[in-house]
N, C-alpha and C positions, 0 to 999 in steps of 0.2 A: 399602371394607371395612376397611381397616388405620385408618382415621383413627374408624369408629365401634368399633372393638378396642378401641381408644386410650381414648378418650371412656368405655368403658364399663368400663373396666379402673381409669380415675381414680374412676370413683365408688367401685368397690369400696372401694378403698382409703383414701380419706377414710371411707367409711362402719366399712369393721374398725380404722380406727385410733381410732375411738372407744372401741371394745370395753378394746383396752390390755394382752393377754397374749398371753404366748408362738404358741400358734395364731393369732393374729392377723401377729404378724410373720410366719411360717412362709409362711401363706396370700399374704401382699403380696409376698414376695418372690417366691412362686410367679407371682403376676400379673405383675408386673415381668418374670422370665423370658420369660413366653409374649408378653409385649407385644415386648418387644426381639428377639426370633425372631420374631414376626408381620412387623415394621418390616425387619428385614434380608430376613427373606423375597420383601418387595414388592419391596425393594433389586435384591436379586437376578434376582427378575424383570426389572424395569425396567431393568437392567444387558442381560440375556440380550435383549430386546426391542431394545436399541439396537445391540447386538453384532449380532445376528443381521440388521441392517440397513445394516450397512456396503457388504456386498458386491451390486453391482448388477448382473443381467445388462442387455442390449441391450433386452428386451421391457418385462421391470422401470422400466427408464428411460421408454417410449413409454406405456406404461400408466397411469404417474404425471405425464409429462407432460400428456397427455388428460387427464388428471381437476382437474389443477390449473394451468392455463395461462390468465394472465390474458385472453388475445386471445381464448381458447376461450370461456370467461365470457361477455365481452361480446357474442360471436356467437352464442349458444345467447340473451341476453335480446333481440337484434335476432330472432332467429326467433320469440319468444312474441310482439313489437310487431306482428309480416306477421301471426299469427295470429289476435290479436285485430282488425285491420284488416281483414281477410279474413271473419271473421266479422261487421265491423259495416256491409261491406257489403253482405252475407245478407239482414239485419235492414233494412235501407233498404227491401228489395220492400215489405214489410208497410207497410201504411194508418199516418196519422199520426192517434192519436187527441188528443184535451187536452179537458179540462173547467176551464171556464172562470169562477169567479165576481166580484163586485163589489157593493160598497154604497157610497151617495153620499148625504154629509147636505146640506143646503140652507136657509140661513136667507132670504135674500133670495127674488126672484119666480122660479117657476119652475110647470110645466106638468106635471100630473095626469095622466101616462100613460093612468089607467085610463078615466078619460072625456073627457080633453084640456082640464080645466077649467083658468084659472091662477089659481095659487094666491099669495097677497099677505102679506110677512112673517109667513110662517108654518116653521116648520119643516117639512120637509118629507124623507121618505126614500126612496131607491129601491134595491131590491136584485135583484140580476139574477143569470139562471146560464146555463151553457150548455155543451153536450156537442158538440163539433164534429172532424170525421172528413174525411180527404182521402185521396185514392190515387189515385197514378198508373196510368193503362192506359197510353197510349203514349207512350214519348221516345225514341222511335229504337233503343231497344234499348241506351240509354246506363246505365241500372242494369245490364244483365247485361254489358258488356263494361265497367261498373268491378270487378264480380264477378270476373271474368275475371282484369283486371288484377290486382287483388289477391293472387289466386291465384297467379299467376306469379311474382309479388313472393318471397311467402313460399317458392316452390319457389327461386329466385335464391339467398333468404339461407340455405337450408337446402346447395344446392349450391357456395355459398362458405366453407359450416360445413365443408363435407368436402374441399375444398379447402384450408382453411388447417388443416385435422388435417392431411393429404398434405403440403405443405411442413413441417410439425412435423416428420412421421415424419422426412423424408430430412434433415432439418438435424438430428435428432438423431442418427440414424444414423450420418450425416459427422464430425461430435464425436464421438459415442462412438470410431468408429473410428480417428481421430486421432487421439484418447489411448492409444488401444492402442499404434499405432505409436511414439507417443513415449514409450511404457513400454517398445517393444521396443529402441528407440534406447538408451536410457537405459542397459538391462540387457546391451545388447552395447558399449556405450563405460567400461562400470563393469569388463564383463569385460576389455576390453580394457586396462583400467587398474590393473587387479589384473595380468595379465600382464607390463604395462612393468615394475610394480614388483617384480613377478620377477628380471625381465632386468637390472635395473638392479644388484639386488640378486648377480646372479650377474657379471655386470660386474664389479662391484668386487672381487669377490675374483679374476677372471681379471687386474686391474691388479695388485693386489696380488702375485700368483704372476710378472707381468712376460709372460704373456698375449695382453694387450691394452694398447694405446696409453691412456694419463689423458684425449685427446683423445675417445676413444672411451665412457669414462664420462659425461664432459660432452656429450658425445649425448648418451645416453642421459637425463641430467638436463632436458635443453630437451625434450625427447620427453615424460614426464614430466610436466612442466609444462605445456606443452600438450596431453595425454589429461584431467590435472584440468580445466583449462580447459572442453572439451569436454562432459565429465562435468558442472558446474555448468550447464551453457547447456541442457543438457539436461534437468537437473531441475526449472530453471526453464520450459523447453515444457510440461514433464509438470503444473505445478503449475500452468501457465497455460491450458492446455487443460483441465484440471480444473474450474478457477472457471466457466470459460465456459459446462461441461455442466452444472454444479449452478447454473446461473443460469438455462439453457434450461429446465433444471426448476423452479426459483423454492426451489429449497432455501438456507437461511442456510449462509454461509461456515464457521461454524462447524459443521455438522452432521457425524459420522462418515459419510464417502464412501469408497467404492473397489469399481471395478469390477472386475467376470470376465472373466477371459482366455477365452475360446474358441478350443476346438481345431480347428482349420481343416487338420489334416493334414500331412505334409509336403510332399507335392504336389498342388497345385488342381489342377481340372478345369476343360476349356473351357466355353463355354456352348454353349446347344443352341438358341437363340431365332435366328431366322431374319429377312429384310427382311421377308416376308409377313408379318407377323404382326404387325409397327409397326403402322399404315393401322389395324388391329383393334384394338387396346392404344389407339391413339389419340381413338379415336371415344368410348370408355368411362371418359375421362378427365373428372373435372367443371369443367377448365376450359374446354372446349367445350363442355361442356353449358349454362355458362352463357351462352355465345353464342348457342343455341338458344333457349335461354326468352328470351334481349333480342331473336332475331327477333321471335319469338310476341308479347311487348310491344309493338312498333313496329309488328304487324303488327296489333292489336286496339287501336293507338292512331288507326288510321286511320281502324276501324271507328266509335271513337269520335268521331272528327271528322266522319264523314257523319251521325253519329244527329244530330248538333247542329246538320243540316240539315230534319227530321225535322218534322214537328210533334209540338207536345205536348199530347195530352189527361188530364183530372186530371178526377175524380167526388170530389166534394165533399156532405158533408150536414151540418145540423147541429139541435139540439134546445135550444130556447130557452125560458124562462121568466122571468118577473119579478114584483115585486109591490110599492109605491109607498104602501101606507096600512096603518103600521100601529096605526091607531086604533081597527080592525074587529075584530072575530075572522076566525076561520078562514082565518089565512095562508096554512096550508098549502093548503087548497080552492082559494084562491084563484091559488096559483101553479101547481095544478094545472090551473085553466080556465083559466090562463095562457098553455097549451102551445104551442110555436110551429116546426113540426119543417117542414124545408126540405131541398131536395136539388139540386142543381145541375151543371151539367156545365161546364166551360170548354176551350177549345182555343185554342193559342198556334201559329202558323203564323210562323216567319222569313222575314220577305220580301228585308230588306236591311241588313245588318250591318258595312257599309262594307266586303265584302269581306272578313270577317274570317273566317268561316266556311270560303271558298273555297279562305280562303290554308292554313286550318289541316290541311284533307285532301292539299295540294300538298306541304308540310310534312312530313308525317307518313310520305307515300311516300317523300319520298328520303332521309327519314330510315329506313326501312325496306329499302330499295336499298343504304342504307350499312352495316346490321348485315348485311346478307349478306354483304357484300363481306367484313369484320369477321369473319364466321363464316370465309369460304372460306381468309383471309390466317391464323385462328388454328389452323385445322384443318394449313395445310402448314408453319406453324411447331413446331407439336405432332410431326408427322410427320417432320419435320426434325430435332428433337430427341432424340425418340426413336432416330431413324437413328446421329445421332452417340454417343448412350452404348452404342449396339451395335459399335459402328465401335472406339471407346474401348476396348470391355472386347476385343475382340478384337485390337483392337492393345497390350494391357495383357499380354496374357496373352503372346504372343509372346515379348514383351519378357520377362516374368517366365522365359518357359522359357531366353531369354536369361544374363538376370541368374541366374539359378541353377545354370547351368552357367559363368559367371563367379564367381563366387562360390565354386567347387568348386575351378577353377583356382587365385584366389588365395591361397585354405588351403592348399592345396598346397605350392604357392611360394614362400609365406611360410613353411611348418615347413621346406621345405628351407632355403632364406634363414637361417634360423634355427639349424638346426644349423651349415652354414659358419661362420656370426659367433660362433658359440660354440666353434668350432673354431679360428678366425683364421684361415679362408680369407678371405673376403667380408671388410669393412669397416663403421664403424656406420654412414653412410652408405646403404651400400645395404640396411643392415636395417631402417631407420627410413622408406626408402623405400617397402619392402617392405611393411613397418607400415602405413604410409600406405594403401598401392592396397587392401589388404584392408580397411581400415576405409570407403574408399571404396565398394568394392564390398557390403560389408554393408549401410551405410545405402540403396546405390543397388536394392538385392535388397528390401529394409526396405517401400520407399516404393512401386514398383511392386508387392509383392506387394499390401500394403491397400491403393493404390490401386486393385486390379483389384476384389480383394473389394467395396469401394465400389461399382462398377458392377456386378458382379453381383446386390448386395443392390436395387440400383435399378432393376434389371432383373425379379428376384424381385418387387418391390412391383407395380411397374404391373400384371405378369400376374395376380396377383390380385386386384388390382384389376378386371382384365378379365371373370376368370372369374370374378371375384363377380357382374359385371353381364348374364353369359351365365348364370348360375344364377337372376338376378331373374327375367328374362327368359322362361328356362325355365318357370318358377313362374305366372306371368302366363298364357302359353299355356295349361299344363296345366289354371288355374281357368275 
């Protein structure tokens, strides 16, 4: 819109500056206005559109990952290849038709179809045609269990599609939430660093008054220098976990990025998910599921190897015509008394296939003995996994109600600490000590809280996952 303003605003204006009088400048300079206010306008839009973009929540993130994740691409065109595949082995039942023609010229000696005359350096032509049809009746049921197969195929790559969106979500979950943490770090070793240099600052004037020991300022300077310290390493997690999440998304380094803090409360709740309810959470999961459809594979590959014991019968016909002079009239008549329509049957019986056949059904079974085995090993790995992120966030959480009643103490502690060393009870020593355990105990409060959240949120996921597949399910019955 701004660029055809543009465009149509320049013709004005070449066109009344022909004109040459005062209303003519009036009038251009008026266009000029509206054009330079149309141009900032879009400015401003496009400013507000990228503003309004900086800030990402959690879902924002997943929703934009799913749409633009190169690995999702490629897995959404592998699911069209199972489909067209799937269909083209649909298309196999149906008969093979072809029509078939040919013309041969002939100088030297050669033999008069039409009345088996031979014919002696002459030219001579023959043109033929033919409509010919096959289809299989029986192969053992080998077309409908490639059907089959195909089928399964394309359910594989559709349940690996949703599979590797599932590892998307939780890997980007885990970043996201890492960044949080190292925004919270960040923001309590900044605060923490504004306070030294408080301290530092009130230090010196208590040396100054005769106070405190010069010894005790130079604390406070090494202290100091290592909160800046701290503070840099920090900035640097936060900017490096940054890249890593705008990469999970495939966004440029350069793009306006910054996520939303979420308010998780002051104090979390336990969780409510119980051991009975893994074993379910787990069955609904599509990396077992894809175990199932490789039984059902291996288990219609066997199928296929007895058809290829099978005999094969095939009905064949076909409609032929020809015509070899055309010196005559009435070609056409004549390839019509031509007609030569034929239908036949053939049957192929295996007798002896050096064993190959025999070996290929033996094959196929223990190859199908072995996805079981495969399904039974994935299934208690799943269940086992599950177990421990419940295990995890319940022993996450303990810990957190731990660490926040540590965390209470050493605020505590530390404002008492605090007032003594300002007092010249205590020593810098033990306030820099002091310093210390709380800054430990914030990061150590920091880590276990997101940590827990982490598994809660992964805990969250699967069950919806579940109950999505208890809603399918539902849905199914009900039709």
């Amino acid at each position: 819109i701004i660029s055809y303003i543009t465009y149509t605003s320049i013709i004005i204006i070449i066109f009344m500056s022909s004109l040459g009088n005062k209303v003519t400048i009036i009038l251009t300079m008026l266009v000029l206005w509206l054009c330079g206010f149309s141009i900032s306008r879009g400015e401003n839009i496009d400013s507000q559109t990228i503003t309004s973009k900086k800030l990402w929540s959690l879902e924002e993130c997943i929703d934009y990952a799913l749409e633009n994740n190169i690995k999702i691409k490629m897995q959404e065109s592998e699911i069209k290849i199972s489909k067209l595949d799937h269909i083209n082995s649909i298309l196999h039942i149906a008969p093979e038709i072809r029509l078939i023609g040919e013309h041969n010229l002939n100088w030297g000696r050669s033999v008069n179809i039409q009345d088996l005359e031979i014919v002696e350096n002459r030219l001579s032509q023959l043109s033929s045609a033919a409509l010919c049809g096959e289809i299989t009746i029986l192969d053992g049921l080998q077309r409908e269990r490639n059907i089959i197969g195909n089928r399964l195929a394309k359910e594989i790559e559709i349940v690996e599609y949703e599979e590797l969106k599932n590892n998307i979500i939780i890997e980007i979950t885990k970043s996201y939430l890492q960044l949080l943490l190292n925004k919270k770090i960040l923001e309590a070793k900044s605060s923490n660093l504004e306070g030294t240099i408080s301290q530092r600052e009130r230090t010196a004037t208590l040396v100054e008054v005769g106070e405190q020991s010069y010894g005790a300022l130079l604390d406070m300077e090494a202290q100091l220098a290592w909160e800046r310290v701290e503070v840099a390493t920090a900035q640097s997690s936060v900017d490096m976990e940054k890249l890593s999440l705008m990469q999970l998304l495939n966004l440029n380094h350069e793009t306006p990025f910054e996520i939303i803090e979420p308010q998780y409360g002051e104090t979390l709740k336990g969780i409510s998910i119980g051991y009975e309810s893994v074993t379910d959470i787990a069955s609904s999961l599509p990396e077992l599921r894809i175990k199932e459809l490789e039984c059902q594979v291996y288990k219609n590959q066997i199928g296929m190897a007895i058809g290829a014991l099978m005999p094969r019968v095939t009905l064949n016909g076909s409609l032929n015509t020809f015509v070899n002079d055309y010196h005559t009239n009435n070609i056409f008549q004549r390839m019509k008394s031509n007609l030569n329509p034929t239908v036949g049957v053939s049957i192929a019986i295996p007798i002896f296939s050096k064993s190959g056949n025999y070996l290929s059904v033996k094959r196929a079974r223990i190859a199908f003995n072995r996805a079981k085995y495969s399904l039974a090993e994935r299934n208690q790995e799943l269940v086992s996994k599950l177990q421990r992120v419940v295990t995890d966030a319940e022993g996450y959480y303990r810990q957190y109600i731990a660490a926040e009643e540590n965390l209470k103490a050493m605020s505590e502690s530390f404002r008492i600490t605090s007032e003594k060393f300002n007092n010249g009870i205590v020593s810098s020593t033990d306030y820099i000590v002091s310093k210390n355990n709380l800054h430990e105990a914030q990061a150590n409060f920091l880590q276990i809280k997101y940590q827990y959240i982490f598994q809660v949120k992964i805990i969250e996921f699967y069950e919806n996952i579940n109950n999505k597949k208890l809603g399918e399910r539902y849905e199914k019955r009900e039709r």
